[in-house]
C-alpha positions as CSV (number, residue, x, y, z in Angstrom):
1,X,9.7,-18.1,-67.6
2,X,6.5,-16.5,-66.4
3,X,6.3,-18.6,-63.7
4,X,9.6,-18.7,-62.5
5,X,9.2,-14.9,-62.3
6,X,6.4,-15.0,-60.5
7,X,7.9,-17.4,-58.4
8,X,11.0,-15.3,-57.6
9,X,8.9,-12.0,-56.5
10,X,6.6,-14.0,-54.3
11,X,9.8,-15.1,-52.3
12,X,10.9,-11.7,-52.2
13,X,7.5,-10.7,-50.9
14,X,7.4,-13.3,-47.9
15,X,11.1,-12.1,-47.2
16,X,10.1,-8.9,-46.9
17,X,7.0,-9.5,-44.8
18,X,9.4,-11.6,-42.3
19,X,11.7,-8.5,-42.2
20,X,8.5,-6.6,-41.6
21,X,7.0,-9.0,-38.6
22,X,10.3,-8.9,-36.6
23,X,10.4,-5.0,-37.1
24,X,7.6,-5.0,-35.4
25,X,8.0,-7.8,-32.9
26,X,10.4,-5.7,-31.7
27,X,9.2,-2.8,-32.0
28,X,6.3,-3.9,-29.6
29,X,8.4,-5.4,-27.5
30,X,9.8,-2.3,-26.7
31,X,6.9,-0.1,-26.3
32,X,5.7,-2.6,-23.6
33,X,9.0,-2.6,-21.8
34,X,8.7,1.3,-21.7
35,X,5.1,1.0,-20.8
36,X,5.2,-1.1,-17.9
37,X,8.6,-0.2,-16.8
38,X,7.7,0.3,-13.4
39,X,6.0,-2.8,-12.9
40,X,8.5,-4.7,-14.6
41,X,10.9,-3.0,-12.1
42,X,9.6,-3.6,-8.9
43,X,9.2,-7.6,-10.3
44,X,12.5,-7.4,-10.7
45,X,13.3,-5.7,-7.2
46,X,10.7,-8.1,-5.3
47,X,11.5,-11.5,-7.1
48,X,15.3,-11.2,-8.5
49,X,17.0,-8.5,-6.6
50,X,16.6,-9.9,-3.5
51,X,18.3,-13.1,-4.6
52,X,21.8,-10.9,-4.6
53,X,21.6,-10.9,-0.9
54,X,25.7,-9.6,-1.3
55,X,24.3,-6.4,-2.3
56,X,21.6,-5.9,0.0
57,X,21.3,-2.7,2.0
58,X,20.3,-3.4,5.4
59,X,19.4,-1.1,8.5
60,X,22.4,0.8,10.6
61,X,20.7,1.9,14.0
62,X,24.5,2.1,15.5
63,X,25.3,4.9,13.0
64,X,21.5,6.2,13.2
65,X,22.6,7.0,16.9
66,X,25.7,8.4,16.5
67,X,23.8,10.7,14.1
68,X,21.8,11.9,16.3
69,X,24.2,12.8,19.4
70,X,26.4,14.5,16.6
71,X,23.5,16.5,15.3
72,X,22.1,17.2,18.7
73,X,26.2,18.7,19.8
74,X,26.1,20.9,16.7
75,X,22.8,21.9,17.5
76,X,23.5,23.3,20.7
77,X,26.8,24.9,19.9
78,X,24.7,26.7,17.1
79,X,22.0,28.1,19.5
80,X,24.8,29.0,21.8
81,X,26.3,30.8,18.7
82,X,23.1,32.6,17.4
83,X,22.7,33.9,21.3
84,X,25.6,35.5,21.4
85,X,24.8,36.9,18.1
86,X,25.0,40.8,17.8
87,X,24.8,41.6,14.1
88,X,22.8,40.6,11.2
89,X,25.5,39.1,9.6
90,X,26.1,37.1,12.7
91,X,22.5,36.0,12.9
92,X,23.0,35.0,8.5
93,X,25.9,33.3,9.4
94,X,24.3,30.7,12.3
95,X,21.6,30.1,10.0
96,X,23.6,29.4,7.6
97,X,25.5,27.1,8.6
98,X,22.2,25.1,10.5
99,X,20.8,25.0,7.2
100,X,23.8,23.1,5.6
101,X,24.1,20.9,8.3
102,X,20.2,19.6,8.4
103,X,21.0,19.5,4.5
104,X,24.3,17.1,4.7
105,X,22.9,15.2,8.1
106,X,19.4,14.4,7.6
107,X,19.4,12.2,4.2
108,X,22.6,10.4,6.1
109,X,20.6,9.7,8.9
110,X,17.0,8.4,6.7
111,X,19.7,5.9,4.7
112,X,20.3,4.3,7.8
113,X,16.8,3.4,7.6
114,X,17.3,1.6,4.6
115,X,16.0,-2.2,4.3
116,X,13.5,-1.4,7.5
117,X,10.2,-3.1,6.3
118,X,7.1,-1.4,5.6
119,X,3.5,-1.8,7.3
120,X,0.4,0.9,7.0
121,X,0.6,0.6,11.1
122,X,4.4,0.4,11.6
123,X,5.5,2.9,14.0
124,X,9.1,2.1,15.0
125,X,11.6,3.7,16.6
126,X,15.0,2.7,15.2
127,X,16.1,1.6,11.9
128,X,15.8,-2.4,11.4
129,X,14.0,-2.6,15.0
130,X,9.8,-3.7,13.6
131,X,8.2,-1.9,10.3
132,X,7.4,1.4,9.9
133,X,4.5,3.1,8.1
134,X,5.7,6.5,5.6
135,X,4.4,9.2,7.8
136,X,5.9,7.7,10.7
137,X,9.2,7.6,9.1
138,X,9.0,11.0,8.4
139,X,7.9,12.6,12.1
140,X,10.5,10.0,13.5
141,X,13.5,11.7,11.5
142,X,12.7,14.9,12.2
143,X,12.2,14.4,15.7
144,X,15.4,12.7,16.2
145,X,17.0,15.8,14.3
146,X,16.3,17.6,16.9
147,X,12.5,19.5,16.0
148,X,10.5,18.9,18.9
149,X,7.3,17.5,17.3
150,X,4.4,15.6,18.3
151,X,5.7,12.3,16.9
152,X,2.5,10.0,17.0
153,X,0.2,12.9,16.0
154,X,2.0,14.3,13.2
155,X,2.6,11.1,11.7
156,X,-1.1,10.4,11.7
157,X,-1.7,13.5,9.4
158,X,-2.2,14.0,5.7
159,X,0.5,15.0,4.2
160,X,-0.3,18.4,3.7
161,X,-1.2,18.7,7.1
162,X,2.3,17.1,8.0
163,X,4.0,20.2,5.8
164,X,1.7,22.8,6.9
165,X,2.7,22.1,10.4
166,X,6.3,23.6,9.6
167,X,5.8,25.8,6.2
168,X,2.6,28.6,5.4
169,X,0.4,27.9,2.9
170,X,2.2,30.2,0.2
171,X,4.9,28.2,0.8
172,X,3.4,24.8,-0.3
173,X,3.9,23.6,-3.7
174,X,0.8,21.8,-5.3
175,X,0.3,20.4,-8.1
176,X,-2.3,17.8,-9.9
177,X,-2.0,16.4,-13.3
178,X,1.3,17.5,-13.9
179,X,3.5,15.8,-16.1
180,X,6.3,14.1,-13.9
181,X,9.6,15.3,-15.7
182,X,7.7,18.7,-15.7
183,X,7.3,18.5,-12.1
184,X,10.8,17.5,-11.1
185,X,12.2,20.8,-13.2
186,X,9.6,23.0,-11.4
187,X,10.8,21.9,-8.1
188,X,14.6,21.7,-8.4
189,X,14.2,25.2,-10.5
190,X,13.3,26.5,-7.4
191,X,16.3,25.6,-5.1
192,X,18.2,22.5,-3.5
193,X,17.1,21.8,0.3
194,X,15.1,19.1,2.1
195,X,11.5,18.7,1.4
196,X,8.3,17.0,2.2
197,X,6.4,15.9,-0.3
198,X,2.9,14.7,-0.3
199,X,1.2,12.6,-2.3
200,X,-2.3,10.8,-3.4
201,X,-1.4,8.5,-0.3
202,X,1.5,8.5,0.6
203,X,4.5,11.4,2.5
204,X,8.0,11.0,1.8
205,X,11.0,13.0,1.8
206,X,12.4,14.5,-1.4
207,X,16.0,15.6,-1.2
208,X,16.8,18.2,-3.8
209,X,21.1,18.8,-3.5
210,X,22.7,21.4,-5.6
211,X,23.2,19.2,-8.5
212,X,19.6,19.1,-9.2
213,X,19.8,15.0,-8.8
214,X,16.7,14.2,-6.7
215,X,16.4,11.5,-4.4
216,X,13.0,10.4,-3.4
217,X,13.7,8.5,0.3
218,X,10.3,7.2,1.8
219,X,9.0,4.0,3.3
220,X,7.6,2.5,0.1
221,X,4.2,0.3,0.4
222,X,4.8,-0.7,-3.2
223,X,7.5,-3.3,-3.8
224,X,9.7,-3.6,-2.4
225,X,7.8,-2.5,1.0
226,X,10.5,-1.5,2.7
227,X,13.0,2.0,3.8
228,X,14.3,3.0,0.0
229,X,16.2,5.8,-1.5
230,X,15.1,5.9,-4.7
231,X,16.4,8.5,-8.0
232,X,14.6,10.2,-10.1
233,X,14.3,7.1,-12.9
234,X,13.1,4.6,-10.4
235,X,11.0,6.9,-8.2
236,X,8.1,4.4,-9.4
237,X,5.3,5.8,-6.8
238,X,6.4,9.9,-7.2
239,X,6.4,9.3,-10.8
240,X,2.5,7.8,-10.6
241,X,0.8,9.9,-8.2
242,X,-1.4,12.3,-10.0
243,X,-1.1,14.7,-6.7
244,X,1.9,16.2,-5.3
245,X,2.5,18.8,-2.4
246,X,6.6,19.7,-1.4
247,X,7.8,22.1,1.1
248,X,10.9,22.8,1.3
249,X,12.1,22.8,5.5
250,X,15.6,24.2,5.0
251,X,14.7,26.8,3.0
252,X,12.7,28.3,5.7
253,X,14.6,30.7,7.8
254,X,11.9,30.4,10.9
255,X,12.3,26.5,10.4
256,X,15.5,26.9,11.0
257,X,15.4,29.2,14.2
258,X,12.7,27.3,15.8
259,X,15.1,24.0,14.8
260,X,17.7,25.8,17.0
261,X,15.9,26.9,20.3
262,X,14.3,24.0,20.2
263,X,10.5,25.7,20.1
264,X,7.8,22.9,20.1
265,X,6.1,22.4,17.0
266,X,2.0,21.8,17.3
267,X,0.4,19.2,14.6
268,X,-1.9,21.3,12.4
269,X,-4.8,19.7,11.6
């Protein structure tokens, strides 16, 4: 009888220790697949994503166009309006109303970028026409919005040099070592509108709406080098940069005004 009890516990025992190992099989498992999430998602956008070619987003210069003669129309009827202007309510109105059209216009008019490959010396023009490096997607947007910029210079700035062209320094957001989730809710607690955002190597736009829903839209180097538009969960490179600089352009009432007459912009250095 002795042994027979023994017997019995020890296969209780190795039952339990197999209920044990497969705990924490999986609970390793998982850990890594939070880990290395991002790695394990841009695998998955470089080497199995692209094998869904129904569901591939690919560049739309014909609407990027159209675009920019509707933009450049409203423009012009705007100026016309804010010269006419008499009142300060007037002058609020105009600006306004330029600041909600830069804000519904220009993320249509970077998705139409989307799908245009990546290279550190890209500088095309139109969306799907060569590659295009992030800081040149960035002064090519905003040029064809209508801010008269120095397209070729600006792009070839850092980033903060890129925002402090348009914004003051007081009105660039830095931070370094902060946590990412952190970050986000520091920047959407202060306001929607379209930003710049610059980071250890990289510019991008970062479109903050109402909602608070960020979307990160740059010309990524990292997988899968290419035009992307990216939330908040998959925004692999914001999430990893340890700095970060955002200015806000439609936020600015003098960004707005000089967007309007058309005033040239000079590249700060």
């Amino acid at each position: 009888m002795v042994i027979g009890l023994g017997s019995f516990n020890l296969q209780r025992l190795m039952k339990r220790l197999y209920r044990l190992l497969i705990l924490l099989f999986l609970a390793g498992t998982a850990f890594a697949g939070w880990k290395y999430r991002d790695p394990l998602l841009s695998f998955y956008r470089q080497h199995i994503a692209k094998e869904t070619p129904e569901t591939e987003i690919v560049p739309d210069p014909a609407r990027y166009q159209e675009l920019i003669e509707e933009l450049s129309q409203k423009r012009e009827s705007l100026a016309d309006r804010y010269a006419e202007a008499r009142t300060a309510q007037d002058f609020s109105s105009v600006i306004s109303e330029s600041r909600t059209t830069l804000e519904i216009t220009l993320p249509e008019m970077m998705r139409c970028w989307l799908g245009t490959p990546w290279d550190f010396h890209g500088t095309c023009e139109t969306p799907g026409s060569g590659k295009i490096a992030c800081g040149y997607f960035v002064s090519t947007i905003l040029r064809d919005a209508g801010f008269n910029v120095e397209r070729f210079r600006l792009a070839q700035q850092p980033s903060q040099g890129i925002i402090a062209t348009f914004l003051p320094k007081q009105e660039m957001y830095i931070r370094a070592s902060v946590d990412y989730d952190k970050f986000l809710k520091q920047v959407t607690d202060r306001g929607p509108g379209i930003r710049i955002v610059g980071l250890d190597s990289h510019v991008a736009f970062l479109v903050v709406p109402d909602s608070g829903e960020i979307r990160f839209i740059h010309s990524s180097g990292a997988a899968p080098k290419c035009v992307v538009d990216e939330d908040r969960e998959n925004a692999g490179v914001l999430r990893r940069s340890n700095y970060r600089v955002t200015g806000n352009l439609t936020d600015n009432d003098e960004v707005i005004y000089r967007w309007l007459t058309g005033e040239k912009w000079p590249t700060k250095l």
